[in-house]
PyMOL Python script that loads the backbone (N, CA, C, O; Angstrom):
from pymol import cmd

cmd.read_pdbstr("""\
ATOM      1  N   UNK A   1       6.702  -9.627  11.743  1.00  0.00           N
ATOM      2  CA  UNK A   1       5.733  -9.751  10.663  1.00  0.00           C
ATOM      3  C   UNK A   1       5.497  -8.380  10.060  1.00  0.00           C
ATOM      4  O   UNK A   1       5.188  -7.546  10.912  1.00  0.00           O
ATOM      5  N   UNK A   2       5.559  -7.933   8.833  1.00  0.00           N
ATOM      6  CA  UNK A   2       5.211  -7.247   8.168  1.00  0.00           C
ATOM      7  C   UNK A   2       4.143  -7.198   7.543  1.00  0.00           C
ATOM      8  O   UNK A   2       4.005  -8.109   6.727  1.00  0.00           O
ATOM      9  N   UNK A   3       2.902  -6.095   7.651  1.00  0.00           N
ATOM     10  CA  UNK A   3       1.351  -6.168   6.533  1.00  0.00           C
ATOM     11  C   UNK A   3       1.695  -5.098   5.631  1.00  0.00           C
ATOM     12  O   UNK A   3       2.054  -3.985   6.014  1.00  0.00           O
ATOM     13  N   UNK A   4       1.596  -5.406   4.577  1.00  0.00           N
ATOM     14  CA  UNK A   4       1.359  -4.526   3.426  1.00  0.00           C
ATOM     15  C   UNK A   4      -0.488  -4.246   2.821  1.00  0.00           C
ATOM     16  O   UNK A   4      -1.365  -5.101   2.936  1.00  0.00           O
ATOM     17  N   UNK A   5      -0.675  -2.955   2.247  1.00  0.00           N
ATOM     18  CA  UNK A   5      -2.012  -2.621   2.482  1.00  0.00           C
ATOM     19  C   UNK A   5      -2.011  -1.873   0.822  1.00  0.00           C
ATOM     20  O   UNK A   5      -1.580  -0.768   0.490  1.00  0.00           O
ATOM     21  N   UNK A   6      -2.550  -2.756   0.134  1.00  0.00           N
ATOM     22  CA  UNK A   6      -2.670  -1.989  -1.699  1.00  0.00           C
ATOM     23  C   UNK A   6      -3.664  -0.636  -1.312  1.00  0.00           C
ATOM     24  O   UNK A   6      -4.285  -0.573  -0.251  1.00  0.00           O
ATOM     25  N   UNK A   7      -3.697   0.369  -2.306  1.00  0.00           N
ATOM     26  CA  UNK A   7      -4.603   1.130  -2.310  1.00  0.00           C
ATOM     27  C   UNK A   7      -4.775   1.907  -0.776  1.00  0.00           C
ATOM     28  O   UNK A   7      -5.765   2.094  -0.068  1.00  0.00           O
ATOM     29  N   UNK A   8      -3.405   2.246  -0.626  1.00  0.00           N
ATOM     30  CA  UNK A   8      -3.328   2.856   0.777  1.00  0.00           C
ATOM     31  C   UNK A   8      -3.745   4.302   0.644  1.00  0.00           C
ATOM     32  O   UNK A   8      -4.149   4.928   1.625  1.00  0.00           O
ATOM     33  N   UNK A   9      -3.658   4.793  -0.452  1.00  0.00           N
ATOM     34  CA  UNK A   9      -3.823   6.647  -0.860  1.00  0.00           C
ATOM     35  C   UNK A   9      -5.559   7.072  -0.955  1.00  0.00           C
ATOM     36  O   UNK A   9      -6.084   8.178  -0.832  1.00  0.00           O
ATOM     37  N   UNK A  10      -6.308   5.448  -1.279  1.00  0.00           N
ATOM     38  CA  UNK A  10      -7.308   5.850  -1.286  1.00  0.00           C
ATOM     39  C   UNK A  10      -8.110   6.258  -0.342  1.00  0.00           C
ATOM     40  O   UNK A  10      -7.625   6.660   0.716  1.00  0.00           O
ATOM     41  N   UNK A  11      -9.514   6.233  -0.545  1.00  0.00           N
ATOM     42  CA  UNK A  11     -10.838   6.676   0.747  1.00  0.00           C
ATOM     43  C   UNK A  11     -10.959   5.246   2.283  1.00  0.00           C
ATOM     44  O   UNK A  11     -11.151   5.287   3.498  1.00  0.00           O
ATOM     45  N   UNK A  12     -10.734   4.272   1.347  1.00  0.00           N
ATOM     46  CA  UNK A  12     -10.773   3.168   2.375  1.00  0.00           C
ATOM     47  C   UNK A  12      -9.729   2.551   2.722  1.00  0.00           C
ATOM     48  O   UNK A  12      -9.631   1.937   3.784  1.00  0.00           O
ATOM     49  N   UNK A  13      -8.436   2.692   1.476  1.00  0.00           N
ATOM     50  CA  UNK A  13      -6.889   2.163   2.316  1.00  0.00           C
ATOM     51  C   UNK A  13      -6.793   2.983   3.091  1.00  0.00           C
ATOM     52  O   UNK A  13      -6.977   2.543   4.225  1.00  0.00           O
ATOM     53  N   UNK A  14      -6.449   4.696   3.025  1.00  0.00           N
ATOM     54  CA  UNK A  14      -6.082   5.262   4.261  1.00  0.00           C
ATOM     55  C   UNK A  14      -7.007   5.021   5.326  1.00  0.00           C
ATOM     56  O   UNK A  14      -6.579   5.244   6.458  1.00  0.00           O
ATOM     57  N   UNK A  15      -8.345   4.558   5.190  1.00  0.00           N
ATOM     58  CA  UNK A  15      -8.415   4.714   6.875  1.00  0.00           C
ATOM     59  C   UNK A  15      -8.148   2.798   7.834  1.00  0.00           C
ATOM     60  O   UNK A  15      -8.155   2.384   8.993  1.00  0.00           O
ATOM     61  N   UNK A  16      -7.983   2.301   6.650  1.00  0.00           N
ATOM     62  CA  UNK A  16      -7.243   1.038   7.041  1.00  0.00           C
ATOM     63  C   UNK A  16      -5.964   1.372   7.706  1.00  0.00           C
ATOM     64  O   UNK A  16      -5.722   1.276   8.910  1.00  0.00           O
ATOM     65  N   UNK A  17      -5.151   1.789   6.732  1.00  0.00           N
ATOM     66  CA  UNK A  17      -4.020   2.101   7.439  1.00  0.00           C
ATOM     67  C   UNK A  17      -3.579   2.624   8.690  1.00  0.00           C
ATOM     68  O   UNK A  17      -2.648   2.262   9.410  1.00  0.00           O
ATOM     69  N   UNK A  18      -4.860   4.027   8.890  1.00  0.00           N
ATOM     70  CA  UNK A  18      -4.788   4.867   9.939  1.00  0.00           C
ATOM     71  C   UNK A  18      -4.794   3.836  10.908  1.00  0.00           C
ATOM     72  O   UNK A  18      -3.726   3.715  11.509  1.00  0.00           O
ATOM     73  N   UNK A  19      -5.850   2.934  11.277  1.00  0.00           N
ATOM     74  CA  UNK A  19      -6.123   2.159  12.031  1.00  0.00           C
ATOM     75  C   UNK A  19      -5.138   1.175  12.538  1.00  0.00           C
ATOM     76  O   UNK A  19      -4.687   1.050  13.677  1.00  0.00           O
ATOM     77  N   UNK A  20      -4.898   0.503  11.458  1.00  0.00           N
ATOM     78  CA  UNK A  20      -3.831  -0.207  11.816  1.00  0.00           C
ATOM     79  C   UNK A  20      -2.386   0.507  12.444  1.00  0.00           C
ATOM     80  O   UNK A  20      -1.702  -0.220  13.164  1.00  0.00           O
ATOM     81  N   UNK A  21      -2.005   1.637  12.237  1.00  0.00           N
ATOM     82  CA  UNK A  21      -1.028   2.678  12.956  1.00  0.00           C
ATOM     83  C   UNK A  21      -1.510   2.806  14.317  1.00  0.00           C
ATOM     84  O   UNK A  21      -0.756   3.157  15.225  1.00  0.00           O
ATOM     85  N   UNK A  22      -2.644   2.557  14.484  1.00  0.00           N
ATOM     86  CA  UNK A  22      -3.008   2.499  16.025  1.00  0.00           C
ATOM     87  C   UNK A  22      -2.690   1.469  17.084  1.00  0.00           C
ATOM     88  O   UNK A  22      -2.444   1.656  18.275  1.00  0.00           O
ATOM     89  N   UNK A  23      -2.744   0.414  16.442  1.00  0.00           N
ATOM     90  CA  UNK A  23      -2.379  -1.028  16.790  1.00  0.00           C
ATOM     91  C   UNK A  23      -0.640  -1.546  16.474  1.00  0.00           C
ATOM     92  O   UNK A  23      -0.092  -2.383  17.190  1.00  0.00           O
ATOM     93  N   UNK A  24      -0.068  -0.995  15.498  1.00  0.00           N
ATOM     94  CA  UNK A  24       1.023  -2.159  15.242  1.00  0.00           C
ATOM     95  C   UNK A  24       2.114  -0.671  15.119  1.00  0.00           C
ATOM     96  O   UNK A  24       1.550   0.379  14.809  1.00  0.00           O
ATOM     97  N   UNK A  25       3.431  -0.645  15.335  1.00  0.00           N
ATOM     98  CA  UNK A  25       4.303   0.317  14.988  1.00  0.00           C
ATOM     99  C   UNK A  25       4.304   0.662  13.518  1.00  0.00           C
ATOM    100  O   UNK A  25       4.033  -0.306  12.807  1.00  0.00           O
ATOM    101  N   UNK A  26       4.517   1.680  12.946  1.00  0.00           N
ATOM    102  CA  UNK A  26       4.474   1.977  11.368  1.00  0.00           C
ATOM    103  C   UNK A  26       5.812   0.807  10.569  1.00  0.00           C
ATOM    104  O   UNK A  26       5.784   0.230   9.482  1.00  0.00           O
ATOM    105  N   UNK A  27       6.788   0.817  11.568  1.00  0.00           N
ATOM    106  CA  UNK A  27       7.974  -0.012  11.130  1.00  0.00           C
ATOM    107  C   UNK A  27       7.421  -1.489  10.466  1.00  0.00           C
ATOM    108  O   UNK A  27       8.149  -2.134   9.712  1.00  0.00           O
ATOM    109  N   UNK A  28       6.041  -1.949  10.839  1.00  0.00           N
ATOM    110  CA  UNK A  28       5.615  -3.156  10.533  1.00  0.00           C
ATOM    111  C   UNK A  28       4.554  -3.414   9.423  1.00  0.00           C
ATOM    112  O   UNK A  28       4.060  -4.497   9.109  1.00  0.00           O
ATOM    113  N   UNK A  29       4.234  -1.783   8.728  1.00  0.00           N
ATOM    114  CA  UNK A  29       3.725  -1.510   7.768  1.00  0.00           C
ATOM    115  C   UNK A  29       4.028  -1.065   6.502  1.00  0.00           C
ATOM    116  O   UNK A  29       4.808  -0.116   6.583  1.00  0.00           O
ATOM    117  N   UNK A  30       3.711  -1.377   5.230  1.00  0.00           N
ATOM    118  CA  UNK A  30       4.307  -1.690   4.309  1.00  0.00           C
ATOM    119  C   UNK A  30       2.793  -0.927   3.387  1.00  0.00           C
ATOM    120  O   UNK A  30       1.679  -1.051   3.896  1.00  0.00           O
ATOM    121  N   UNK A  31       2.972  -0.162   2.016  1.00  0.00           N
ATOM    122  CA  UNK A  31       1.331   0.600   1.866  1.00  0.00           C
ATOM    123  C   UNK A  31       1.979   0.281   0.240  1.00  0.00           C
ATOM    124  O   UNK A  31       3.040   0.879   0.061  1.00  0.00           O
ATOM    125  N   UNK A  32       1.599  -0.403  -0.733  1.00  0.00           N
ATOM    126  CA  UNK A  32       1.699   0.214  -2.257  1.00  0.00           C
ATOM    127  C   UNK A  32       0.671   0.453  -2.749  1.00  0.00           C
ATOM    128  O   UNK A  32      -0.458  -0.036  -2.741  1.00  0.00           O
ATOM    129  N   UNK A  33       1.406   1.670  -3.411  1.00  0.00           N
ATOM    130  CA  UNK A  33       0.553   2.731  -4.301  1.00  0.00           C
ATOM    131  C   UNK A  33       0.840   2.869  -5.307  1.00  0.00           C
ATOM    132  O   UNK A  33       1.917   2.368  -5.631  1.00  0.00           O
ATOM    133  N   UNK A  34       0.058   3.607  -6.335  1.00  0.00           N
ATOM    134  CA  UNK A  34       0.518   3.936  -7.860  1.00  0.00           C
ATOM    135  C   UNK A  34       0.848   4.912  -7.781  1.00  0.00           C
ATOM    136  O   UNK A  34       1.294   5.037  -8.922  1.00  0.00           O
ATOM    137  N   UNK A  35       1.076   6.116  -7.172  1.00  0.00           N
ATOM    138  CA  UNK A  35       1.621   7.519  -7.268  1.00  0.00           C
ATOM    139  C   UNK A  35       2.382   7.687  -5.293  1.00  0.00           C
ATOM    140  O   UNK A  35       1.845   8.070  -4.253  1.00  0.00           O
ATOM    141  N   UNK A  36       3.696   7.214  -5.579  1.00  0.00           N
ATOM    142  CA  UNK A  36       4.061   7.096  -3.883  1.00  0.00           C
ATOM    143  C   UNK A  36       4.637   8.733  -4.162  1.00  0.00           C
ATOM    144  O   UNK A  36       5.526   9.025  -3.362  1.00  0.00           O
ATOM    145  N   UNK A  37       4.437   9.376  -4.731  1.00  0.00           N
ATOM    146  CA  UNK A  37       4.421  11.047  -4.145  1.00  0.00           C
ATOM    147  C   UNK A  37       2.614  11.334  -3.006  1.00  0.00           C
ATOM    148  O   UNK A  37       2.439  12.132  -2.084  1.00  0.00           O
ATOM    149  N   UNK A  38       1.718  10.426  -3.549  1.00  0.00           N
ATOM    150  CA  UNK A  38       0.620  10.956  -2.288  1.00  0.00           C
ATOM    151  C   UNK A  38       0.644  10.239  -1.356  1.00  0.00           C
ATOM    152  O   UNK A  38      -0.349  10.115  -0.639  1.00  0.00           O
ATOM    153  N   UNK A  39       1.980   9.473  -1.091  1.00  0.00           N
ATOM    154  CA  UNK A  39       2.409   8.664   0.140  1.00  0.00           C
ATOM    155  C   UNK A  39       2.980   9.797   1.140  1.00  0.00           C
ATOM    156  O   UNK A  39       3.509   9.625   2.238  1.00  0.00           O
ATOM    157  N   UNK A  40       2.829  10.511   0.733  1.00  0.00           N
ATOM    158  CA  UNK A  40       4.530  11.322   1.374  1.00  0.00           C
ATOM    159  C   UNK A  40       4.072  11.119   2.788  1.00  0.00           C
ATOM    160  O   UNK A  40       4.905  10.477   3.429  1.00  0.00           O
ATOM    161  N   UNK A  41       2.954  11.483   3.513  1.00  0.00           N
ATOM    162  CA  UNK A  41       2.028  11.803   4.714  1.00  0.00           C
ATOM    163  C   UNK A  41       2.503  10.575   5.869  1.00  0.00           C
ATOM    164  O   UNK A  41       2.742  10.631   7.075  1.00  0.00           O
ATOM    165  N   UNK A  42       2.511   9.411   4.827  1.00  0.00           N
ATOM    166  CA  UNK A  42       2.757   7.936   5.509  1.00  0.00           C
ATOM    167  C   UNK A  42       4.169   7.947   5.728  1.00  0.00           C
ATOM    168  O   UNK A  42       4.855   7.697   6.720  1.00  0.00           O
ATOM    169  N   UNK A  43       4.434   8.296   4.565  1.00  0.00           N
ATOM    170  CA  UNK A  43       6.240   7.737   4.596  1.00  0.00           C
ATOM    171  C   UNK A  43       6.853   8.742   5.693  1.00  0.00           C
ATOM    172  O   UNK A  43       7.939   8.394   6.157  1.00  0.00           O
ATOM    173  N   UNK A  44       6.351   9.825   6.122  1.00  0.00           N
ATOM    174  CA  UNK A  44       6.801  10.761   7.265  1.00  0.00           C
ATOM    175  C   UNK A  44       6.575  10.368   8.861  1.00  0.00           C
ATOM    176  O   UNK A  44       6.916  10.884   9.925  1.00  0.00           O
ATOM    177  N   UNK A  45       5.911   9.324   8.524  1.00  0.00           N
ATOM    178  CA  UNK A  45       5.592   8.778   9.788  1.00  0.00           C
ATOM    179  C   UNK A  45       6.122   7.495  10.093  1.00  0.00           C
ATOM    180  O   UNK A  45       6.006   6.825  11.119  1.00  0.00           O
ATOM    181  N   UNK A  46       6.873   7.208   8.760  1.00  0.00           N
ATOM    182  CA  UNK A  46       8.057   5.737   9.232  1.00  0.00           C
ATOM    183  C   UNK A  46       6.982   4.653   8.264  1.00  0.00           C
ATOM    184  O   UNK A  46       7.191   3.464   8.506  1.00  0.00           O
ATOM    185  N   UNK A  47       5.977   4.903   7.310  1.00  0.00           N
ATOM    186  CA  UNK A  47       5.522   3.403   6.734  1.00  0.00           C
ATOM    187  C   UNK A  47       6.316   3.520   5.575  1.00  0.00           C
ATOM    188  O   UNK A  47       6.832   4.499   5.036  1.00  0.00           O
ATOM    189  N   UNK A  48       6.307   2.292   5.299  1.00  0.00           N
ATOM    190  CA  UNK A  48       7.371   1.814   3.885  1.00  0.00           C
ATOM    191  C   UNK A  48       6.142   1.712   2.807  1.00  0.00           C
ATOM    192  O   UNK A  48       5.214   0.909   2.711  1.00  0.00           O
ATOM    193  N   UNK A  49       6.493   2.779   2.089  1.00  0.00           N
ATOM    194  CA  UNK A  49       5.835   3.412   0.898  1.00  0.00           C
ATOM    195  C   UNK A  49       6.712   2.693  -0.332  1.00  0.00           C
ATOM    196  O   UNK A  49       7.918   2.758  -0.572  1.00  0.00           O
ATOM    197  N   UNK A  50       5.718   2.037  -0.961  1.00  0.00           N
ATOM    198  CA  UNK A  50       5.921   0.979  -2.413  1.00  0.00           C
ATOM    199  C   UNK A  50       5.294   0.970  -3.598  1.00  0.00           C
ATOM    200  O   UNK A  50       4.090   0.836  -3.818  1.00  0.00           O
ATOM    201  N   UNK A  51       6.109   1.107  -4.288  1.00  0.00           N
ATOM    202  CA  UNK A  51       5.161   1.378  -6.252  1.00  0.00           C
ATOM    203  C   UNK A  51       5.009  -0.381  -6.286  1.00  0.00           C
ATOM    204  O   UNK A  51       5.677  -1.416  -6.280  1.00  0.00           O
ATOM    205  N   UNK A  52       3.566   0.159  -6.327  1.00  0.00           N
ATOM    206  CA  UNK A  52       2.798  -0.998  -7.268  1.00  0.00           C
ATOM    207  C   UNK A  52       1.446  -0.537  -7.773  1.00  0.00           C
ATOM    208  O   UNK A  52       0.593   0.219  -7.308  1.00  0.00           O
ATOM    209  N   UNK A  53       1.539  -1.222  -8.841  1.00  0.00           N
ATOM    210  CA  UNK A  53       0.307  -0.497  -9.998  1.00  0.00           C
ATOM    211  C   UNK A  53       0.280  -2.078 -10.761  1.00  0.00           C
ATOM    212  O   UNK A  53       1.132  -2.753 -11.340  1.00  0.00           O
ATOM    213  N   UNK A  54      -1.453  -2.300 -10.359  1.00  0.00           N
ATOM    214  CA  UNK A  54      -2.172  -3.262 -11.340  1.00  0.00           C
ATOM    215  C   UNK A  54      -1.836  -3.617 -12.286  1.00  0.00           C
ATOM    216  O   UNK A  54      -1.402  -4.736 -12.559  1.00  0.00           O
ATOM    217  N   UNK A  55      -2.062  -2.194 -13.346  1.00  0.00           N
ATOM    218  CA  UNK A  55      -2.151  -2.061 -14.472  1.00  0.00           C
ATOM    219  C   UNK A  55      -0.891  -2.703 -15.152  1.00  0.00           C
ATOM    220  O   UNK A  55      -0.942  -3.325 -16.212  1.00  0.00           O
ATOM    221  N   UNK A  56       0.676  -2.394 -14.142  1.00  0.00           N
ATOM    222  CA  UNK A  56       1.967  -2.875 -14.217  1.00  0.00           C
ATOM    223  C   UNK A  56       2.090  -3.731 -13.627  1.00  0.00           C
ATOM    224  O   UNK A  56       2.600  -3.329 -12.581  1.00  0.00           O
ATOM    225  N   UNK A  57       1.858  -5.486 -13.541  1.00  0.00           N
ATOM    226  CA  UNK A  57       2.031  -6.342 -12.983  1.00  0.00           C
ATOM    227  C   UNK A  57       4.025  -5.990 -12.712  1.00  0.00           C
ATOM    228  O   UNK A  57       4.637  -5.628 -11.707  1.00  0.00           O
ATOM    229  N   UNK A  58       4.357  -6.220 -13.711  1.00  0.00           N
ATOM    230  CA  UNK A  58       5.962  -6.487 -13.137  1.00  0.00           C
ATOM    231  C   UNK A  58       6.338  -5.338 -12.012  1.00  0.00           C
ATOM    232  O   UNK A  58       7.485  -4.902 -11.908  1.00  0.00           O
ATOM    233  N   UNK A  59       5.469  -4.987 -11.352  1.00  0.00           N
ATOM    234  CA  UNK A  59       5.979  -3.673 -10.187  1.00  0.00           C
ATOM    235  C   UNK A  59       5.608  -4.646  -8.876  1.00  0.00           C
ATOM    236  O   UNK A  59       6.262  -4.419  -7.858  1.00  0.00           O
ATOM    237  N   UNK A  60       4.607  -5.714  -8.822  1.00  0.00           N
ATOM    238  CA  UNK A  60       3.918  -5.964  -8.271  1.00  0.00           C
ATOM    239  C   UNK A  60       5.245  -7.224  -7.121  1.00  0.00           C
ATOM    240  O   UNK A  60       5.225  -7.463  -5.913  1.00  0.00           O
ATOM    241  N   UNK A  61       6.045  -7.644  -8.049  1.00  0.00           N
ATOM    242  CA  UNK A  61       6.753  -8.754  -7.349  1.00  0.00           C
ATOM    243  C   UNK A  61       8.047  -7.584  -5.724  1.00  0.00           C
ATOM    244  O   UNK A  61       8.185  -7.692  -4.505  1.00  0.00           O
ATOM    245  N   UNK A  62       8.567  -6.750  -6.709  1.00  0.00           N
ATOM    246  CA  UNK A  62       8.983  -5.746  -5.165  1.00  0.00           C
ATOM    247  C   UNK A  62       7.953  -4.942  -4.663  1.00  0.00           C
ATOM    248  O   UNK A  62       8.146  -3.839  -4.153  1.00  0.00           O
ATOM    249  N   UNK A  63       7.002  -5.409  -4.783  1.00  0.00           N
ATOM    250  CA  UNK A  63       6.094  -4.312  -3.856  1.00  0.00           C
ATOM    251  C   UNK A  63       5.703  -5.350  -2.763  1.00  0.00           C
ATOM    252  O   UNK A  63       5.750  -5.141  -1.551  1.00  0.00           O
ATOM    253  N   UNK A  64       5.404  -6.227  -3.230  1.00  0.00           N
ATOM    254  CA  UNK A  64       4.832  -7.592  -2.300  1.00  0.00           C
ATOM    255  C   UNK A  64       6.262  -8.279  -1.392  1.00  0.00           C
ATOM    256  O   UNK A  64       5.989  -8.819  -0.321  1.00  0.00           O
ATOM    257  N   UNK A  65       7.475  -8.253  -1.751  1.00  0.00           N
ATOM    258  CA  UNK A  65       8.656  -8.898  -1.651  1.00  0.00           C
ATOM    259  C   UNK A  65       8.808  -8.359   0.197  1.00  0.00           C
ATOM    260  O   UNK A  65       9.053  -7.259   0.692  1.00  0.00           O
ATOM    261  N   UNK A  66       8.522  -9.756   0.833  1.00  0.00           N
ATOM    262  CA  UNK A  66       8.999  -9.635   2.334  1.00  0.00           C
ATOM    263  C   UNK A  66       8.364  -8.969   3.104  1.00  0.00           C
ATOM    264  O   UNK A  66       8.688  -8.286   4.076  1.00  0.00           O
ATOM    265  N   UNK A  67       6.845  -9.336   2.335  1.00  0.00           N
ATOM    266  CA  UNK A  67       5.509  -9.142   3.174  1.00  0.00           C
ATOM    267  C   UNK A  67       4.963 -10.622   3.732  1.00  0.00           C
ATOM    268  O   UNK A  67       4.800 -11.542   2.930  1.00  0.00           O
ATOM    269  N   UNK A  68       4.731 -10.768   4.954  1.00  0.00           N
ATOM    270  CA  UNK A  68       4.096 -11.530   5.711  1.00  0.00           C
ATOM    271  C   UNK A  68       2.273 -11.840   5.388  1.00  0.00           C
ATOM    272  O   UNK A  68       1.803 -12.941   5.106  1.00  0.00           O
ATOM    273  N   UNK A  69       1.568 -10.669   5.515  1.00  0.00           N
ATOM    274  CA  UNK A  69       0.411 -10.518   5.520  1.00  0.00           C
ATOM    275  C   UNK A  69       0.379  -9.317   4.091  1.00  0.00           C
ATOM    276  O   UNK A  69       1.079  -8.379   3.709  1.00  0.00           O
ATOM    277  N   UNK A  70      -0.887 -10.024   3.632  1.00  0.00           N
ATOM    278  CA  UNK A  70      -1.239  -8.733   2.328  1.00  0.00           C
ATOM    279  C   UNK A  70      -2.707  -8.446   2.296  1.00  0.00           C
ATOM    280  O   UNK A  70      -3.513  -9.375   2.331  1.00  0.00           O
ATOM    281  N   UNK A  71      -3.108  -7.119   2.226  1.00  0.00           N
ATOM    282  CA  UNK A  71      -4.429  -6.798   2.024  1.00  0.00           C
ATOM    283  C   UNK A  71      -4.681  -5.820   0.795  1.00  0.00           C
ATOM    284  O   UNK A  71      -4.293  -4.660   0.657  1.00  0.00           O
ATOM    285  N   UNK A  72      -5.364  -6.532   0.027  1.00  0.00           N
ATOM    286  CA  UNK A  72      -5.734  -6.356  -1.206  1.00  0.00           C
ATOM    287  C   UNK A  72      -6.857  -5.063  -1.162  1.00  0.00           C
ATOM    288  O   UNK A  72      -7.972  -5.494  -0.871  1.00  0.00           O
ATOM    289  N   UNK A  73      -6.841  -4.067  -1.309  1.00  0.00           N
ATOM    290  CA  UNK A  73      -8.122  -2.745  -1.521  1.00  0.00           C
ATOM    291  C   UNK A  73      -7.996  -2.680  -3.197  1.00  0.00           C
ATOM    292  O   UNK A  73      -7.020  -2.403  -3.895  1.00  0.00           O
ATOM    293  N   UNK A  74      -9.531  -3.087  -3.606  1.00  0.00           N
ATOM    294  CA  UNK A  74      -9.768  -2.604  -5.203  1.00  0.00           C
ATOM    295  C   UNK A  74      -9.490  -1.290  -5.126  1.00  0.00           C
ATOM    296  O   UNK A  74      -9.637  -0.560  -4.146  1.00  0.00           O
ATOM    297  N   UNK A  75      -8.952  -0.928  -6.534  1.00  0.00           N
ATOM    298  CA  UNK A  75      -9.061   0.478  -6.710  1.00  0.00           C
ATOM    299  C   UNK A  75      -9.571   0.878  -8.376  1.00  0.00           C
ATOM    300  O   UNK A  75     -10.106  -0.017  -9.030  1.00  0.00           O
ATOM    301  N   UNK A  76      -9.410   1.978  -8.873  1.00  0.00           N
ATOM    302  CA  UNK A  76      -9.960   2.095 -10.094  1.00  0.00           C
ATOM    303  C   UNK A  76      -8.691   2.102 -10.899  1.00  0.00           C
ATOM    304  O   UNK A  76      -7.563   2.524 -10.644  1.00  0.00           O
ATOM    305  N   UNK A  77      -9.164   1.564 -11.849  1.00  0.00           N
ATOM    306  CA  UNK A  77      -7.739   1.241 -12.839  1.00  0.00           C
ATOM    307  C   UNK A  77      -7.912   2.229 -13.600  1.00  0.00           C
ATOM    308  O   UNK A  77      -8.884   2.966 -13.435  1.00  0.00           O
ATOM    309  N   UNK A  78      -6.974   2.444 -14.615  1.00  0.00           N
ATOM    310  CA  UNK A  78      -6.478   3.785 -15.620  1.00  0.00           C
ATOM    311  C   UNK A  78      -7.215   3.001 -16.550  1.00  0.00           C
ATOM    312  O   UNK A  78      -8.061   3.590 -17.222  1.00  0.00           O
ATOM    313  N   UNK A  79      -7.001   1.420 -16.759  1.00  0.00           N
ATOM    314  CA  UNK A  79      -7.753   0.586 -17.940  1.00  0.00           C
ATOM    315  C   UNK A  79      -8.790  -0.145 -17.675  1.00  0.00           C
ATOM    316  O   UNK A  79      -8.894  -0.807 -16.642  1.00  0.00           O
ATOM    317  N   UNK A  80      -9.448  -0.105 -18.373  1.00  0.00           N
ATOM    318  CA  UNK A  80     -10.501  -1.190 -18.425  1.00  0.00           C
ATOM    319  C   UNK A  80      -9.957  -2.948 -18.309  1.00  0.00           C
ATOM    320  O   UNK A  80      -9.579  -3.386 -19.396  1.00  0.00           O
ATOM    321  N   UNK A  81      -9.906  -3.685 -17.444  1.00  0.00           N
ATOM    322  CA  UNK A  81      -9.929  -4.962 -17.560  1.00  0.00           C
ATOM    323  C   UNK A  81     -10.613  -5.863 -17.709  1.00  0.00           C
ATOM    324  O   UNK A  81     -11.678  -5.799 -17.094  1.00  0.00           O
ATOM    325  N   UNK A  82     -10.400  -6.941 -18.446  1.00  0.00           N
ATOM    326  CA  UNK A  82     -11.217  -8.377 -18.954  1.00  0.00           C
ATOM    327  C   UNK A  82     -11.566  -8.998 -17.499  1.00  0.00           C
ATOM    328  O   UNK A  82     -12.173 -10.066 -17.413  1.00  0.00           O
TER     329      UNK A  82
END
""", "prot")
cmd.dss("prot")
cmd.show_as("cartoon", "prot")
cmd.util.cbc("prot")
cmd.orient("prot")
């Protein structure tokens, strides 16, 4: 099983993540972000670092692709949404 974790770069994905690195091997973690250069920290430790950005739905189908479990963290968008 694979969990993927949106909004992993932020104040409350990373310490989701951290946590969950405590419990499950990184190999079983999956993090998208909108800037996977402030992944680098994760991706050095074996998590599978993934572009996905809201704002860009069409990023959203390989970011999610051959995830088991998904956890959704709001984050602040660049745009204002309806």
């Amino acid at each position: 099983m694979k969990i993927l974790v949106t909004g992993a770069t932020g104040q409350l994905g990373l310490k989701v993540v951290e946590a969950l690195l405590k419990t499950i091997p990184a190999s079983k973690l999956a993090v998208s972000v909108r800037n996977p250069e402030k992944a680098g920290g994760l991706r050095a430790r074996g998590v599978d670092v993934r572009y996905g950005d809201f704002d860009k739905p069409e990023t959203l189908d390989s970011a999610f692709s051959g995830i088991n479990r998904l956890l959704i963290i709001s984050t602040f968008g660049d745009h204002e949404t309806a």
